[in-house]
C-alpha positions in Angstrom: 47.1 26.4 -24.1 49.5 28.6 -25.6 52.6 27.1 -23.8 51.2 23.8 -25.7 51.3 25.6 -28.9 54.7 26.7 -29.2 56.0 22.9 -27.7 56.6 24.1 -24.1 55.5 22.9 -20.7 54.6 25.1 -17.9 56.8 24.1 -14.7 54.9 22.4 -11.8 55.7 24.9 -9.1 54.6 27.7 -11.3 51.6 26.0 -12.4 51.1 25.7 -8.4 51.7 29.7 -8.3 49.3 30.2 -10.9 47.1 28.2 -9.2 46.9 29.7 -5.8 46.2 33.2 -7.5 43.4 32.2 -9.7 41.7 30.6 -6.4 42.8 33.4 -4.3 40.7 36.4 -7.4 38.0 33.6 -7.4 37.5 32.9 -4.2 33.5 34.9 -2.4 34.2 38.6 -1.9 37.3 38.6 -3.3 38.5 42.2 -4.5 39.5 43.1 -8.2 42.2 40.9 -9.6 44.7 44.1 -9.4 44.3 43.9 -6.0 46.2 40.5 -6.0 49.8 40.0 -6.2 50.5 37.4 -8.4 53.8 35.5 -7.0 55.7 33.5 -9.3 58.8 31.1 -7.5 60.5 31.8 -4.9 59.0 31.9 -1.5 55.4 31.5 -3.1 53.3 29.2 -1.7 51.5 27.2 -4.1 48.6 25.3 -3.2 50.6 23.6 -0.8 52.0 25.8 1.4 55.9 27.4 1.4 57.2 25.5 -2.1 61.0 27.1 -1.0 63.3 24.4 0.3 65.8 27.0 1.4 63.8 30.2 2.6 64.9 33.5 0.7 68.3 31.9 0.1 66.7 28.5 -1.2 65.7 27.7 -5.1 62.2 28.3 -6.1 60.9 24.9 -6.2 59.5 22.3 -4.2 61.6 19.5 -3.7 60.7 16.9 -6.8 60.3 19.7 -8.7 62.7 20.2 -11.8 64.9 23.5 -12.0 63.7 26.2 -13.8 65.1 26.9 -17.3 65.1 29.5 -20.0 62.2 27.1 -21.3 60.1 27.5 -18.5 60.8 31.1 -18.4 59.2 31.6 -22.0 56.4 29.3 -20.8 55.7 32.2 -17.8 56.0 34.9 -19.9 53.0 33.6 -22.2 51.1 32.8 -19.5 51.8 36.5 -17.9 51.2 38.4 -21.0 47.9 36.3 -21.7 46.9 37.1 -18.3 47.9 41.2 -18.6 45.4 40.8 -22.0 42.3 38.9 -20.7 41.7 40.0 -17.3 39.6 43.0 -16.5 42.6 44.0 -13.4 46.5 41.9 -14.6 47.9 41.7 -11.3 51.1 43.4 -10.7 53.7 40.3 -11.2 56.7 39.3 -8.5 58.9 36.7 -10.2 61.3 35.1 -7.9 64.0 33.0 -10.1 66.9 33.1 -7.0 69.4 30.5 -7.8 67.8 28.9 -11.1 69.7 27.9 -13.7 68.3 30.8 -16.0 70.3 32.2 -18.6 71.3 34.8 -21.2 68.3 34.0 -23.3 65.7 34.1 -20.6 66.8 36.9 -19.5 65.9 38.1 -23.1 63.2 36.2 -22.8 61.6 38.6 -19.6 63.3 41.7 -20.9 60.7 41.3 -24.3 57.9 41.2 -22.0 58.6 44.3 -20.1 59.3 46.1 -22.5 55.4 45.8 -23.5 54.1 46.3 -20.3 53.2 43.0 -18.4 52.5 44.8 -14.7 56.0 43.0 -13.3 56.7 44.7 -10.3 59.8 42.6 -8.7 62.3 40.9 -11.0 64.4 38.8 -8.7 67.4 36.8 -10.8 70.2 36.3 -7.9 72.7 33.5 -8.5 71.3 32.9 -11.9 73.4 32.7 -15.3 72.3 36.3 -16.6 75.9 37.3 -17.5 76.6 40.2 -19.5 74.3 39.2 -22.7 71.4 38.7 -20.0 71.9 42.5 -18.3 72.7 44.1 -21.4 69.0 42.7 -22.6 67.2 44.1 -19.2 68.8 47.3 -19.3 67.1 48.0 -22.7 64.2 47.1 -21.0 63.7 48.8 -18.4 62.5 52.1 -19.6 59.3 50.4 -20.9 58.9 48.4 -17.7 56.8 49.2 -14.4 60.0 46.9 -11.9 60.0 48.7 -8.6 62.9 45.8 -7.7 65.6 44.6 -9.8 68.1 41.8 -8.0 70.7 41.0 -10.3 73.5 39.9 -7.6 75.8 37.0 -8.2 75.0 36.9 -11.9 78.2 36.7 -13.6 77.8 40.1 -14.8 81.0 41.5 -15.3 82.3 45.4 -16.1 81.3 45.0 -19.6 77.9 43.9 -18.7 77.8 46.3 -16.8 78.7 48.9 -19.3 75.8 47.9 -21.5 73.4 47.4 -18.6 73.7 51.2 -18.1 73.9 52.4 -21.9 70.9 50.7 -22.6 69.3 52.7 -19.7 70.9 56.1 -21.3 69.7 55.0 -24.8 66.6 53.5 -24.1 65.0 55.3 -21.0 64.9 55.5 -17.5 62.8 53.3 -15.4 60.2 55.6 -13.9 59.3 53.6 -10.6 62.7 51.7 -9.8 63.1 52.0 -6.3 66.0 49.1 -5.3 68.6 47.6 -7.3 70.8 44.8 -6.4 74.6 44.4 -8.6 76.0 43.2 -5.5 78.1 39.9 -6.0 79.5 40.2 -10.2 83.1 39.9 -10.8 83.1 44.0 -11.8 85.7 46.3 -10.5 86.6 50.2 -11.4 85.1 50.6 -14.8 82.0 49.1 -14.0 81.0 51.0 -11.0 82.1 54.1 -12.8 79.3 53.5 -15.4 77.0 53.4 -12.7 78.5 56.4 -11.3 77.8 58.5 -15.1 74.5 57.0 -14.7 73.6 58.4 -11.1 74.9 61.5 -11.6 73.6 62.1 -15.2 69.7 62.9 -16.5 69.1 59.4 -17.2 69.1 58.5 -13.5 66.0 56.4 -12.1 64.3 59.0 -10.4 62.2 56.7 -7.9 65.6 54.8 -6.9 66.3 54.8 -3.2 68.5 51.6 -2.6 71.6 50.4 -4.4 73.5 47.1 -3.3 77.1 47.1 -5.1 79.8 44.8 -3.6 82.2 43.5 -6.2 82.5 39.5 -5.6 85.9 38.3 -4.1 89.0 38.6 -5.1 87.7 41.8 -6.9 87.8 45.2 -4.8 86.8 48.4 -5.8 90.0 51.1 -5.6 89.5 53.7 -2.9 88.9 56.7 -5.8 85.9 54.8 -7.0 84.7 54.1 -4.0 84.4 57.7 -2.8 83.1 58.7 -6.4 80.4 55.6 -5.6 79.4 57.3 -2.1 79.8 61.0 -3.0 76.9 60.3 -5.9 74.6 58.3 -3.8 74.8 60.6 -1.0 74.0 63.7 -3.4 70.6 61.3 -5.2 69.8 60.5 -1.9 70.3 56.7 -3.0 71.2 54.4 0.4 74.6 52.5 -0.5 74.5 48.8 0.7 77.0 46.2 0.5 74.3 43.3 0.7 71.0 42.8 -1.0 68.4 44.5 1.3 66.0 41.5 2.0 69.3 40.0 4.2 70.5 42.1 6.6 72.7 44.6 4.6 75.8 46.0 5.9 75.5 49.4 5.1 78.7 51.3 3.8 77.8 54.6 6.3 78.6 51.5 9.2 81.9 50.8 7.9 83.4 53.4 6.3 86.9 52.8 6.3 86.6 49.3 4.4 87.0 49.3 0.9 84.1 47.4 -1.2 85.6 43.5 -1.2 87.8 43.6 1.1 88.1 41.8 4.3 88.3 43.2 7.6 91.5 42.3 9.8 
């Protein structure tokens, strides 16, 4: 009812999501409603089943259904933050948007509502229209938040996005329990990877962090000084270095450590 207030309509596939949760907590013997994921897009399944055309790599919709927008994106957030108010347990929250056409403004849109606490535990925005406004907004965000994954790969985020990404996380606070984040895939080079080099190395660092995926997207290449700078911090944090989001099968830099980030192999 409030999506209906403000003029917006809830997407069908997330209305499905929402759905299969609220039978799921209802359903005899059922524990507490924190004891329930609630998956939103992606590989959810709906009421009907896998809804993901494409498997991890697919859109999150079924086919008929529309794409998901920055509209249906404020839709979910009212319906998440509605949910985090009434219910004794709010479920801790996976949103899967992989390959939507989402934008800046959603992204605005979802960095509001973690910043006042919504229990979103997995934020997955691959191959969506973030850009630099978009990861500027998260990055803010993300000291309030509770994300244990961030997947921000393929997003059009570029060094200056990057930039801010990171000062909004030395401004605004460190996220306490991210454990993976994914940058993999944005046309970045040098300057960008050195922000998140001041960032790993400094005393705004995420302290739970234990995976980051940074591959610059072709033609860009990271310069072999940078590079070293890139693996001499992770190896000191303890952070694993991939050059592929970790739910694919990541080619971790300690296998080929002779390549430079973006380049090809002969």
């Amino acid at each position: 009812w409030q999506c209906a207030q403000v003029g917006v309509r809830t997407h069908p596939g997330l209305l499905a999501d929402f759905a299969d949760y609220a039978s799921r907590a209802q359903a005899p013997g059922a524990p507490p409603h924190a004891a329930h994921a609630l998956r939103l897009g992606g590989t959810s399944s709906g009421s009907g089943g896998d809804r993901t055309s494409g498997g991890a790599t697919g859109v999150a919709t079924a086919p008929g259904d529309p794409p998901i927008r920055d509209a249906d994106v404020i839709a979910v957030c009212l319906a998440i933050r509605s949910l985090e108010r009434t219910a004794p347990s709010p479920p801790l929250v996976n949103l899967d948007l992989t390959g939507q056409p989402v934008t800046c403004e959603g992204a605005r849109t979802l960095a509001a509502v973690l910043q006042v606490g919504c229990g979103m535990q997995t934020l997955l925005l691959r191959r969506t229209r973030v850009s630099d406004d978009g990861a500027a907004a998260l990055g803010a965000a993300l000291g309030s938040s509770t994300l244990a994954e961030l997947d921000l790969g393929e997003c059009m985020v570029r060094d200056v996005g990057m930039r801010l990404f990171v000062k909004g996380i030395q401004v605004h606070g460190s996220p306490l329990s991210l454990s993976v984040l994914c940058l993999d895939g944005n046309p970045m080079g040098d300057s960008g990877t050195v922000e998140l080099v001041s960032l790993l190395e400094g005393p705004r660092r995420p302290p739970s962090l234990t995976t980051l995926c940074v591959k610059p997207a072709p033609p860009r290449a990271l310069s072999a000084e940078v590079e070293a700078a890139l693996r001499v911090v992770c190896d000191l944090a303890r952070v694993e270095l991939c050059f592929g989001p970790p739910c694919g099968p990541p080619s971790r830099v300690q296998e080929e450590p002779r390549h430079s980030f973006g380049s090809s192999s002969a």
